[in-house]
C-alpha positions, 0 to 999 in steps of 0.5 A: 089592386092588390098590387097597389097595396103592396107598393103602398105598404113598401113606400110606407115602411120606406117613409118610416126608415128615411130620417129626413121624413121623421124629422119632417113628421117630428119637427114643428119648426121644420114644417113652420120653415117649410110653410112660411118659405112656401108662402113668401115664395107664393106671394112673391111670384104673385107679384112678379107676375103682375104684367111689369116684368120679373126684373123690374119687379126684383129690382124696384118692389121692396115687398117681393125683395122682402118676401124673397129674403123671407123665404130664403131664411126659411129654407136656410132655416129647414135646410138647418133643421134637416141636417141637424146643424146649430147655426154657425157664430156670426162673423161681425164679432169676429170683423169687430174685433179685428177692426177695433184691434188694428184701430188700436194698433195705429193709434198706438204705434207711429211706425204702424201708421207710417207703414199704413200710410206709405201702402195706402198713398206711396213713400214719402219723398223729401221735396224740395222747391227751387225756383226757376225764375231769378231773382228781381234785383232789390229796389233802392229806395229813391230819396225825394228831391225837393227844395231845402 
């Protein structure tokens, strides 16, 4: 037994090196993450396996897809907390402000718009109609013959 006892101390002193077990061990959030993806994915396979199918349980259950987000941001959220990383700035803003600018652009700029135009639906061609029946001859108004 005392073997036991000396790759227990070894894996303690090990455990206590390993930066990702003392923020594991410090980390309330971290394990909070850890724990709510653990149960998400619990329910969630709970409800996948209740005799229709994986996939039709993925594709028609909104409580599994919900749980299976659930548990997707918590794990995204420890993997965060593990690295140390703050979350990158959404890019909605920056998709907003691209958008709101090229709306802006148009709106101010005929020859933006035309170019906008001419790439979505081609160049515009001059069009011009010629007609490929003749013309009917014009009618002379017949005069009424009649007693005077």
């Amino acid at each position: 037994m005392p073997h036991t006892g000396k790759r227990a101390v070894k894996a303690g002193k090990a455990a206590r090196d390993n930066a990702y077990i003392q923020r594991f061990i410090e980390d309330d959030d971290l394990r909070d993450n850890l724990r709510t993806a653990f149960e998400s994915s619990k329910k969630a396979y709970g409800r996948m396996s209740n005799g229709k199918g994986p996939s039709a349980a993925l594709l028609d259950d909104k409580k599994v897809q919900k749980e299976l987000k659930e548990a997707a941001s918590s794990l995204r959220d420890a993997a965060e907390s593990f690295r140390g990383a703050k979350r990158k700035p959404k890019r909605g803003r920056l998709l907003l402000l691209v958008i709101v600018g090229a709306g802006v652009a148009l709106v101010a700029s005929e020859s933006m718009r035309n170019k906008v135009l001419d790439a979505l639906f081609g160049a515009e061609e001059e069009f011009e109609y010629s007609s490929t029946t003749t013309p009917q001859a014009p009618v002379e108004p017949v005069e009424a013959s009649g007693s005077s």
